[in-house]
SERO-4910 file (N, C-alpha, C, O; in steps of 0.05 Angstrom, whole numbers):
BEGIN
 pado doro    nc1    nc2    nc3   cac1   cac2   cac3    cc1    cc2    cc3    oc1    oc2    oc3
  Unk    A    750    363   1055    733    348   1037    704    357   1042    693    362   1064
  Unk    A    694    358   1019    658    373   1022    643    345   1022    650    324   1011
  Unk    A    620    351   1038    604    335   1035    579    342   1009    571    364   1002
  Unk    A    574    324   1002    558    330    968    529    331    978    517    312    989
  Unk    A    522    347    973    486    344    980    470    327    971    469    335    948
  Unk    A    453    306    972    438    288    949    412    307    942    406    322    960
  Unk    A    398    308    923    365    315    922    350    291    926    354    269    917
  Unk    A    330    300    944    310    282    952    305    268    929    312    274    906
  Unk    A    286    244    940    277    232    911    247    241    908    233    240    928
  Unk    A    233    252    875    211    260    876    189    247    896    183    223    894
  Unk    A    178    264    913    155    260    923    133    242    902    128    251    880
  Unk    A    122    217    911    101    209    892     73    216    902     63    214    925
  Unk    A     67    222    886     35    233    878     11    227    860     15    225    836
  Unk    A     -9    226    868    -29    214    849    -25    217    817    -27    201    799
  Unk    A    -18    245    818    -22    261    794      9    247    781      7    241    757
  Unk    A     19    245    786     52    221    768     44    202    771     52    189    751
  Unk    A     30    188    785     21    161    779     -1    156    750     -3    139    734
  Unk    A    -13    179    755    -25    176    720    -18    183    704    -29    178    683
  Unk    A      8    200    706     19    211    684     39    187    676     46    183    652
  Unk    A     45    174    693     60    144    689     48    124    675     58    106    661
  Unk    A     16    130    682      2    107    672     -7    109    643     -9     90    627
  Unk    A    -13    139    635    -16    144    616      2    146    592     -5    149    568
  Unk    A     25    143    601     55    143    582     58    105    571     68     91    553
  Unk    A     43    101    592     56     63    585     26     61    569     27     58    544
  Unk    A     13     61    576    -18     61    556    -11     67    530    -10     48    514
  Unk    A     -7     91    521     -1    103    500     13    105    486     12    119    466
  Unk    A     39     85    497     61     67    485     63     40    479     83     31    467
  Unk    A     36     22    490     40      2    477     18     -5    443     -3      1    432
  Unk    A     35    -15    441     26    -31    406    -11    -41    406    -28    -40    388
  Unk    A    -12    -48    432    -43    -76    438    -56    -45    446    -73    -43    428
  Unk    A    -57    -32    455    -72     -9    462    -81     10    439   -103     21    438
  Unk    A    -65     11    422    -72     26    390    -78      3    376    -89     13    356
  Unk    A    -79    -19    373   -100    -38    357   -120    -55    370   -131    -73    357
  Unk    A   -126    -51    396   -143    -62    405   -162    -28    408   -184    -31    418
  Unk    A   -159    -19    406   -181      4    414   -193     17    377   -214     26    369
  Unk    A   -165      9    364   -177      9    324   -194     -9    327   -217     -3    321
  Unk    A   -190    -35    336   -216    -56    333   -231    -49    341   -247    -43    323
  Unk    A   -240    -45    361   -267    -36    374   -276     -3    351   -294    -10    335
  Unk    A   -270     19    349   -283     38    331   -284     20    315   -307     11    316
  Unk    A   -268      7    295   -272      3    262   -298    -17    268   -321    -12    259
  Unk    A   -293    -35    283   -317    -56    280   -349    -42    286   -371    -48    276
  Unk    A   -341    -21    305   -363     -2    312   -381      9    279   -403      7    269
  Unk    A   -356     21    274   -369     34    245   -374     23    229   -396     28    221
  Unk    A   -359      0    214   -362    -19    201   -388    -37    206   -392    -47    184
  Unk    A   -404    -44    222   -417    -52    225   -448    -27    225   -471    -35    219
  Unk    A   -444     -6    231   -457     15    234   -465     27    209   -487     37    204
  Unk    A   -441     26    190   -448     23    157   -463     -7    139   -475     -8    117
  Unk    A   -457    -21    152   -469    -45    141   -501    -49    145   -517    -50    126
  Unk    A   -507    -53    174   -527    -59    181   -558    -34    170   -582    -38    167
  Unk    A   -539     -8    168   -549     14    160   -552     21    131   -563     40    121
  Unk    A   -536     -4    114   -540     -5     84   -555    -23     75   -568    -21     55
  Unk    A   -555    -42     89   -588    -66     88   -610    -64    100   -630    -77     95
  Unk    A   -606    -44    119   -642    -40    131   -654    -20    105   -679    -22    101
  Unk    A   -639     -4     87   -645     16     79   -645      1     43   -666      2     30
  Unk    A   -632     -5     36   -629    -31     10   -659    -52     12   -672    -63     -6
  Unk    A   -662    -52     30   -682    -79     32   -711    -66     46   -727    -83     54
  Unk    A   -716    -49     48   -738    -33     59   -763    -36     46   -784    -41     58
  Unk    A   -759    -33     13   -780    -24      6   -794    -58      5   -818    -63     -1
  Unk    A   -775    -78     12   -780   -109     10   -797   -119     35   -811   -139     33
  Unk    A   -795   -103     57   -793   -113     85   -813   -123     88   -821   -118     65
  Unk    A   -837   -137    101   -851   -147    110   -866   -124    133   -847   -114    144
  Unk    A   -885   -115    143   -906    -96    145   -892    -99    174   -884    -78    184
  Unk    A   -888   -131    193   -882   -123    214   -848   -122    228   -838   -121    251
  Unk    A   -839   -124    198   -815   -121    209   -812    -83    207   -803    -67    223
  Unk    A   -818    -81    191   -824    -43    171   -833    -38    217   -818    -25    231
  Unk    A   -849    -47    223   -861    -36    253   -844    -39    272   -846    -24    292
  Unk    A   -818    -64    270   -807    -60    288   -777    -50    287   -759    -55    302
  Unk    A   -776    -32    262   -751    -25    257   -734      5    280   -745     27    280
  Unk    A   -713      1    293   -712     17    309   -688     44    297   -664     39    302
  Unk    A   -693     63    287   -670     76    281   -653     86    297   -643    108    292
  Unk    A   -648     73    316   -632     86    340   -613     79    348   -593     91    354
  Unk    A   -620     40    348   -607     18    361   -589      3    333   -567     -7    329
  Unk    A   -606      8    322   -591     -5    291   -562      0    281   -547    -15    268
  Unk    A   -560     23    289   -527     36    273   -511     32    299   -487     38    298
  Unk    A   -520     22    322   -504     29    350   -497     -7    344   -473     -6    347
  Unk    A   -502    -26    340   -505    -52    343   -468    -64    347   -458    -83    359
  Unk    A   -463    -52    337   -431    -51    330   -419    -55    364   -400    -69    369
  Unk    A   -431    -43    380   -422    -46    412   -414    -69    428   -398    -71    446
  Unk    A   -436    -93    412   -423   -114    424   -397   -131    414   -385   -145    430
  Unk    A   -390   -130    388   -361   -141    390   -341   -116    398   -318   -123    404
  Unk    A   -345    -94    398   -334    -75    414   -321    -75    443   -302    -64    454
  Unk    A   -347    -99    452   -332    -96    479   -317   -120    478   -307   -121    500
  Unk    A   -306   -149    461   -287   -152    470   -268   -143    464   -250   -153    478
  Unk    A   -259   -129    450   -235   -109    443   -229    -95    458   -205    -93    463
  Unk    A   -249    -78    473   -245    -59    505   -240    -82    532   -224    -76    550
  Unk    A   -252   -103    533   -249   -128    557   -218   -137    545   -198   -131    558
  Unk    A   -217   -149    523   -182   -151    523   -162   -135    533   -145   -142    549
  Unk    A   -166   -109    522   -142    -84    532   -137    -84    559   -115    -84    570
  Unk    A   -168    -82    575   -167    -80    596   -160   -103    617   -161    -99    642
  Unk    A   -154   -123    608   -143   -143    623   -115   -131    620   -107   -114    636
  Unk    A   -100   -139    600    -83   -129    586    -61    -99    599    -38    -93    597
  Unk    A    -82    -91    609    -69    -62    616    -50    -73    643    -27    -65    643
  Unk    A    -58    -86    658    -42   -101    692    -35   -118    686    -12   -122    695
  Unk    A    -47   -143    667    -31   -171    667     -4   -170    648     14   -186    652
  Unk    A     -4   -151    630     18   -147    609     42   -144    634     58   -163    639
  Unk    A     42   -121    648     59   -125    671     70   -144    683     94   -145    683
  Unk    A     55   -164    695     52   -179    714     66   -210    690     82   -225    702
  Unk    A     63   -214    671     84   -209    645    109   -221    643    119   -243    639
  Unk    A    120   -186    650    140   -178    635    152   -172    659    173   -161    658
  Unk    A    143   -177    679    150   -167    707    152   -138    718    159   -134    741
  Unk    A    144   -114    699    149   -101    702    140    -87    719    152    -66    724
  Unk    A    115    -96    733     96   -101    753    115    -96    789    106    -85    809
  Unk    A    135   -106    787    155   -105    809    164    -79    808    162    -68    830
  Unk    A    176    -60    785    188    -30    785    159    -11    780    155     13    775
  Unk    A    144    -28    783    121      3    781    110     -3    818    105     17    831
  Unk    A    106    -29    830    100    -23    857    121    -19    872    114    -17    896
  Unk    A    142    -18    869    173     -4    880    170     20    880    176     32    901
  Unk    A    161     36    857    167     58    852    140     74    869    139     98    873
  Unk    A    120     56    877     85     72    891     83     47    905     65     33    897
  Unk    A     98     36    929    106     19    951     72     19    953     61     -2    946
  Unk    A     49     47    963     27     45    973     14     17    960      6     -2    973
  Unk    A     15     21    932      6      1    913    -23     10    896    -26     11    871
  Unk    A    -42     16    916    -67     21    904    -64     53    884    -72     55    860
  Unk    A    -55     70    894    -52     83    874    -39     75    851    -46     93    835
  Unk    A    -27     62    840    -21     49    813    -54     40    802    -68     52    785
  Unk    A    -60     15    817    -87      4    814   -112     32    798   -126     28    778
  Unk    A   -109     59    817   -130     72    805   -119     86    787   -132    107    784
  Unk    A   -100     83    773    -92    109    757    -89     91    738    -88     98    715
  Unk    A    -87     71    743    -90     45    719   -124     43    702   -130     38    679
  Unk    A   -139     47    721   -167     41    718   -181     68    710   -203     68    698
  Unk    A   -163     95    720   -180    122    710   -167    129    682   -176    140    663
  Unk    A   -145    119    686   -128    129    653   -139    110    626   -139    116    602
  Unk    A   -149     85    637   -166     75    618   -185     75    610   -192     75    586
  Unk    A   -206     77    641   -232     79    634   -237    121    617   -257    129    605
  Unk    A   -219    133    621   -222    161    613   -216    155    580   -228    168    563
  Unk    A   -198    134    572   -190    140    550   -220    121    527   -228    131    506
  Unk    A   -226    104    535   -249     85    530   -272    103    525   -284    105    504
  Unk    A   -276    114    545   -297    130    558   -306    151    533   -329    151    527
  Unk    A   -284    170    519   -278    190    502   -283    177    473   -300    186    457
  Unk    A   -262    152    467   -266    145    443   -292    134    434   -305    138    413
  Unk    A   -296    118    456   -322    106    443   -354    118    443   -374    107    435
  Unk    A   -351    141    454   -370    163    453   -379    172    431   -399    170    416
  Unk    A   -347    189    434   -346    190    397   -350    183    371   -359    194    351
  Unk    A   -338    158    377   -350    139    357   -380    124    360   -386    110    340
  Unk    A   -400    126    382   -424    119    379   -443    149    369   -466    149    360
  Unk    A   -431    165    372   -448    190    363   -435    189    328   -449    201    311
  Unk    A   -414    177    318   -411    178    287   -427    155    278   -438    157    256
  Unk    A   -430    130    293   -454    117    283   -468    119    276   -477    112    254
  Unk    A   -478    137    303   -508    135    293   -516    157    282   -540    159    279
  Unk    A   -501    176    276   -509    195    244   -501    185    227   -506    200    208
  Unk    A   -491    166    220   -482    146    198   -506    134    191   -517    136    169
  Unk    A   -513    123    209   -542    114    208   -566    132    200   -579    127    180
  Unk    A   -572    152    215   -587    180    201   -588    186    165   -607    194    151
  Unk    A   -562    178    157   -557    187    137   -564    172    119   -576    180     99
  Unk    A   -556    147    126   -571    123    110   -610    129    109   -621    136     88
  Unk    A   -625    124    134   -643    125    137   -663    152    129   -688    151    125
  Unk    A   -645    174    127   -650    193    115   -670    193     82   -690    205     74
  Unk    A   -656    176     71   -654    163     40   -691    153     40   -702    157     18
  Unk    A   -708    142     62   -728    128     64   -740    144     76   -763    137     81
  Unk    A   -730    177     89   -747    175    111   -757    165    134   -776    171    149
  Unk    A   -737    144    133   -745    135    164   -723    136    186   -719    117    201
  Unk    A   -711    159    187   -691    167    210   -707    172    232   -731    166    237
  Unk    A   -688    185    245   -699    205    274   -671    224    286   -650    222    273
  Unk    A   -672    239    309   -653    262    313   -640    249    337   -648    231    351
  Unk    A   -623    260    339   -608    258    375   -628    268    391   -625    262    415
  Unk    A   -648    283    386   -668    299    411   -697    286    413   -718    295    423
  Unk    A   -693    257    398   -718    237    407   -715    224    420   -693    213    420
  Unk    A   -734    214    440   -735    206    457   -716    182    465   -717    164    448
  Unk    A   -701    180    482   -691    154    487   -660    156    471   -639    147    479
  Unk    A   -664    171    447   -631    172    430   -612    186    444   -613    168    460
  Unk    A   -596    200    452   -576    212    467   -575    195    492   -554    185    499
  Unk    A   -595    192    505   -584    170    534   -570    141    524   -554    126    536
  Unk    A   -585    140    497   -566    108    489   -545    112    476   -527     95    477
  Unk    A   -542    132    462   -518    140    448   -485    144    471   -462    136    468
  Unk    A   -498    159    491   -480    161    503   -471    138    520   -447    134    525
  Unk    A   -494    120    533   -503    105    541   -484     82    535   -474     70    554
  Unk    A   -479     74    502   -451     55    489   -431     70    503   -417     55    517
  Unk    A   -425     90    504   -393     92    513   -388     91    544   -365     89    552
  Unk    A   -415     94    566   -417     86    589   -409     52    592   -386     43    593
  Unk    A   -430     40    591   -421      7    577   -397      4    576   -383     -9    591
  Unk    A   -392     13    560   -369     -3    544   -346      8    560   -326     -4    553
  Unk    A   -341     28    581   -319     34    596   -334     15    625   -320      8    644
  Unk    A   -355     11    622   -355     -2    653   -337    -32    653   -325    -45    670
  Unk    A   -340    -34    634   -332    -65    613   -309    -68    618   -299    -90    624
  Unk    A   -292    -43    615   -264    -46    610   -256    -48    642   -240    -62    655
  Unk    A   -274    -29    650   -262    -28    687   -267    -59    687   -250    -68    702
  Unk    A   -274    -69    682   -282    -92    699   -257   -114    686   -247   -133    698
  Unk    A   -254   -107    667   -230   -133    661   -211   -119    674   -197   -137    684
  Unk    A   -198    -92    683   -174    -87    698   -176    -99    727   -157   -103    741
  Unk    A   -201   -104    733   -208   -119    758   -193   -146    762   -175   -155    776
  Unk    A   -216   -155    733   -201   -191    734   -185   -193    730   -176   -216    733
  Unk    A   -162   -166    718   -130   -180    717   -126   -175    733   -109   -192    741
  Unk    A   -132   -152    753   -114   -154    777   -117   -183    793   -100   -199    798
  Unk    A   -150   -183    799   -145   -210    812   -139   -233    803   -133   -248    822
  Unk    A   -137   -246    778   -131   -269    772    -91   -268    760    -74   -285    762
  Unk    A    -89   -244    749    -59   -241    745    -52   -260    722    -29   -267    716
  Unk    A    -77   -267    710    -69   -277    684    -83   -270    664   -105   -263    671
  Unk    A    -75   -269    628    -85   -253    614   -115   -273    610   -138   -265    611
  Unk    A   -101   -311    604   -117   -320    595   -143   -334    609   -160   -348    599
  Unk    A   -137   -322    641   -163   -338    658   -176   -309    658   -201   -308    658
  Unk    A   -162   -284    659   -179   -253    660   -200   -256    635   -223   -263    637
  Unk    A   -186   -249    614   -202   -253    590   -224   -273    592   -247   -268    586
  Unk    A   -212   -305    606   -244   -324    607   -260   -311    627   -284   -309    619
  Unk    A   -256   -300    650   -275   -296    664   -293   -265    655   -317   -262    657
  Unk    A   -276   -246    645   -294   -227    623   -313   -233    619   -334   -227    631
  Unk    A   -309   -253    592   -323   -259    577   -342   -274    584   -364   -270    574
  Unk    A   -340   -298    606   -361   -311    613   -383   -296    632   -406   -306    628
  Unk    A   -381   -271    654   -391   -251    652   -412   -236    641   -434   -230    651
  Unk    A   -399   -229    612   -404   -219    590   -424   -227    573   -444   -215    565
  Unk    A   -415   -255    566   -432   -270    548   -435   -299    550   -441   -312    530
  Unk    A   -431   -312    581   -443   -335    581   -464   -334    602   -481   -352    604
  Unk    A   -464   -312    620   -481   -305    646   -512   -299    634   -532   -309    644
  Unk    A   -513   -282    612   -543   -274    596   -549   -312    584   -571   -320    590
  Unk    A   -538   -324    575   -540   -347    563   -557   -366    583   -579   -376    580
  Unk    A   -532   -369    614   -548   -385    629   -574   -362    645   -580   -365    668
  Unk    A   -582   -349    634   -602   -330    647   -626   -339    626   -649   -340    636
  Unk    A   -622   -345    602   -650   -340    583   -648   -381    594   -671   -388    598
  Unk    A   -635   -395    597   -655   -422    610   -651   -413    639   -650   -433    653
  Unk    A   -650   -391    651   -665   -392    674   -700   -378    671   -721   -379    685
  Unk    A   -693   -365    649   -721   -351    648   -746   -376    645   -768   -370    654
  Unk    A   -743   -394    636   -758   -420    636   -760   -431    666   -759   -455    667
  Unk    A   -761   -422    680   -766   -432    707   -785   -405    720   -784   -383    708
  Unk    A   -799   -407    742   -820   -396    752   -802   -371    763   -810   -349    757
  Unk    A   -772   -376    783   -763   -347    792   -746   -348    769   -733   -329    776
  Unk    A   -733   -356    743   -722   -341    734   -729   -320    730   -711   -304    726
  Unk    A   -745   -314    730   -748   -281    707   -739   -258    734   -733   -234    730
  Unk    A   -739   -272    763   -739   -243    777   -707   -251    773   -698   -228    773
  Unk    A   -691   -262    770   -662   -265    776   -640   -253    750   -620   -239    755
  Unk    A   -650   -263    722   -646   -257    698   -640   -223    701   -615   -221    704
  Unk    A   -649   -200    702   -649   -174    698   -616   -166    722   -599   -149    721
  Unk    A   -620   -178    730   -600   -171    762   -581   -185    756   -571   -193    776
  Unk    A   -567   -193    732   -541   -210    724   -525   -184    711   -537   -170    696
  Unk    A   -497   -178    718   -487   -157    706   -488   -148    680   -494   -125    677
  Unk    A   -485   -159    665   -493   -146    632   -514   -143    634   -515   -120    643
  Unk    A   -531   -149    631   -566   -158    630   -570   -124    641   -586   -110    629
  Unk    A   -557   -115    661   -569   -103    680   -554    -70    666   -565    -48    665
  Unk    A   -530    -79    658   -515    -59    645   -529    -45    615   -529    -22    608
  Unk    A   -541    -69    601   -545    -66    574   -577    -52    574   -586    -40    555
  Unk    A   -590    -57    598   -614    -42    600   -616     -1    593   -636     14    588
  Unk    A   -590      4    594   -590     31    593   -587     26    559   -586     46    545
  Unk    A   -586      7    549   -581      6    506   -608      2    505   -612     -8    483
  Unk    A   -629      6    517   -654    -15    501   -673     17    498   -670     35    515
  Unk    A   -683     19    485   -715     52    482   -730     43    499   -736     59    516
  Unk    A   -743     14    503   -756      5    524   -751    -16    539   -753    -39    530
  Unk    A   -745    -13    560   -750    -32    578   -766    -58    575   -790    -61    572
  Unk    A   -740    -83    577   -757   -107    575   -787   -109    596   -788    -98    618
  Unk    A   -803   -120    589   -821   -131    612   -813   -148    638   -807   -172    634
  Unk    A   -811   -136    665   -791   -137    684   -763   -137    684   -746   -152    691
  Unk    A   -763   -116    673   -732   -120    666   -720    -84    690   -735    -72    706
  Unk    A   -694    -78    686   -689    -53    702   -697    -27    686   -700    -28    662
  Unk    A   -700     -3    701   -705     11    683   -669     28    685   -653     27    703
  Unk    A   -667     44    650   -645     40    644   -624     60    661   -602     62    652
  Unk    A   -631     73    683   -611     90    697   -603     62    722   -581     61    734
  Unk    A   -619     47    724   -618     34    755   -606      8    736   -589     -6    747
  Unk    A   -614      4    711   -594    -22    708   -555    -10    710   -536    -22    718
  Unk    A   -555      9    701   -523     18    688   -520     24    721   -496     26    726
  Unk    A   -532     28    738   -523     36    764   -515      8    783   -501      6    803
  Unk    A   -529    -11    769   -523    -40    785   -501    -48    778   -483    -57    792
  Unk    A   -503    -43    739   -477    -54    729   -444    -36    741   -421    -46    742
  Unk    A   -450    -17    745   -427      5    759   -428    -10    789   -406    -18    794
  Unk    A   -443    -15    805   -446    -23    835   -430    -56    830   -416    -61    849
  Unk    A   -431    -75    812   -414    -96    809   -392    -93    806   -378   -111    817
  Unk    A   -374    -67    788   -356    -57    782   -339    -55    798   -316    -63    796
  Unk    A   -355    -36    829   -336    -34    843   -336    -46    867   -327    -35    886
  Unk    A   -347    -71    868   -347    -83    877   -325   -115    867   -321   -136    881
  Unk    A   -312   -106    836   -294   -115    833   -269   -113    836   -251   -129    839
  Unk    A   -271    -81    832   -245    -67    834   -243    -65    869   -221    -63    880
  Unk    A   -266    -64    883   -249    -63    910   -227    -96    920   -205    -98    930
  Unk    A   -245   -116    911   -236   -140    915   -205   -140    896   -188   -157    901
  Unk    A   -200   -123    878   -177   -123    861   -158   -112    880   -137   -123    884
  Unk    A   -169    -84    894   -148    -72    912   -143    -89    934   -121    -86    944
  Unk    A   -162   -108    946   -151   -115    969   -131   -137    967   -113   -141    983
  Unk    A   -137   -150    946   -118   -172    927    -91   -163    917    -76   -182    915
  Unk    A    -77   -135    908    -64   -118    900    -51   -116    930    -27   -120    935
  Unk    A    -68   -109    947    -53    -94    974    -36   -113    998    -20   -108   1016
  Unk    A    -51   -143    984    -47   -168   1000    -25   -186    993     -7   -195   1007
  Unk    A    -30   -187    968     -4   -209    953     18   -198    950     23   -174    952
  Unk    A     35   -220    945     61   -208    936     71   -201    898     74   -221    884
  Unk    A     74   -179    889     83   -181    864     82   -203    847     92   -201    825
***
């Protein structure tokens, strides 16, 4: 009687761990309509806002005509953008955690954290691409409109290309950060609250902090606040300037995602 040889079982490796991660990404349903929401609303709003600055121009009032920005106007679309990118990205670990499926993917990468980053690079890469793209079709969308009045400007003025690209920086730090809160909270609907409150209740309680004597030094140093400084041509008055705000907002990031891995590395499934 022969004895039968078995083949090892594949060696796991970073590089299958994203190729794993990128197969389940790109197969679910919420991943191709949560990432349509974010472009369409992008553009859609980038045509809108860019057909009434330009419709209503010759109407405008002298100081609104002074503070019109052709830069920021067709990009505006970014903020309901990001909850469409903050959903997915909860979404991407808690959908697992689910469906259980969360048990055969850390079976299969026992280490664990490698799942965690190939979860967070296969998203933030795919975020990262689309919404680039789509802030650079904006805002020649916008050009094109503004064109009509003469009152455009190019990608090679000042301040335009760092913000242009600048939305699709954002808006992937955004997403890292809800793969954070799902890892740590492991639920879709406390991930998503804590996103969002983050997102858009943290600037809220910041403008009644600015009514107090230290608000104003505390206000700029709140993560969005600090993130969105790289969207502005100028710098609020004490506010960050826009490489050191998106660098704070990235320094909170991973300071989420480490707390995600040690939470990932600690718990049980």
């Amino acid at each position: 009687m022969t004895a039968t040889a078995t083949a090892p079982p594949p060696r796991v490796t970073q590089v299958r761990v994203l190729s794993s991660e990128w197969i389940k990404l790109r197969t679910l349903r919420s991943t191709f309509w949560s990432l349509f929401a974010a472009v369409s609303v992008m553009i859609a709003l980038s045509l809108l806002f860019s057909w009434v600055f330009v419709a209503q121009w010759d109407h405008m009032e002298p100081h609104r005509q002074a503070d019109f920005d052709p830069i920021t106007i067709p990009l505006r679309g970014w903020f309901f953008a990001q909850l469409a990118v903050g959903v997915l990205g909860v979404m991407v670990i808690t959908g697992e955690y689910t469906t259980g499926m969360i048990r055969a993917s850390l079976s299969a990468v026992p280490k664990r954290l490698p799942v965690l980053w190939a979860k967070a690079a296969v998203f933030g890469a795919v975020v990262l691409v689309l919404t680039t793209v789509t802030s650079f079709v904006c805002f020649y969308i916008g050009q094109a409109f503004f064109s009509t009045k003469h009152i455009g400007t190019t990608i090679s003025a000042p301040a335009a290309l760092r913000i242009v690209i600048g939305v699709g920086l954002y808006l992937t730090l955004v997403g890292l950060l809800a793969v954070a809160f799902g890892t740590l909270l492991r639920s879709t609907a406390g991930a998503i609250a804590a996103v969002f409150g983050v997102l858009l209740v943290l600037p809220v309680v910041g403008e009644v902090l600015n009514l107090t004597s230290w608000g104003t030094h505390v206000t700029p140093y709140l993560p969005s606040n600090a993130g969105q400084a790289l969207l502005q041509v100028k710098p609020d008055a004490g506010g960050l300037a826009p490489w050191t705000g998106i660098g704070l907002f990235a320094l909170y990031i991973a300071v989420a995602l480490a707390a995600a891995a040690y939470s990932l590395k600690r718990r049980d499934a």
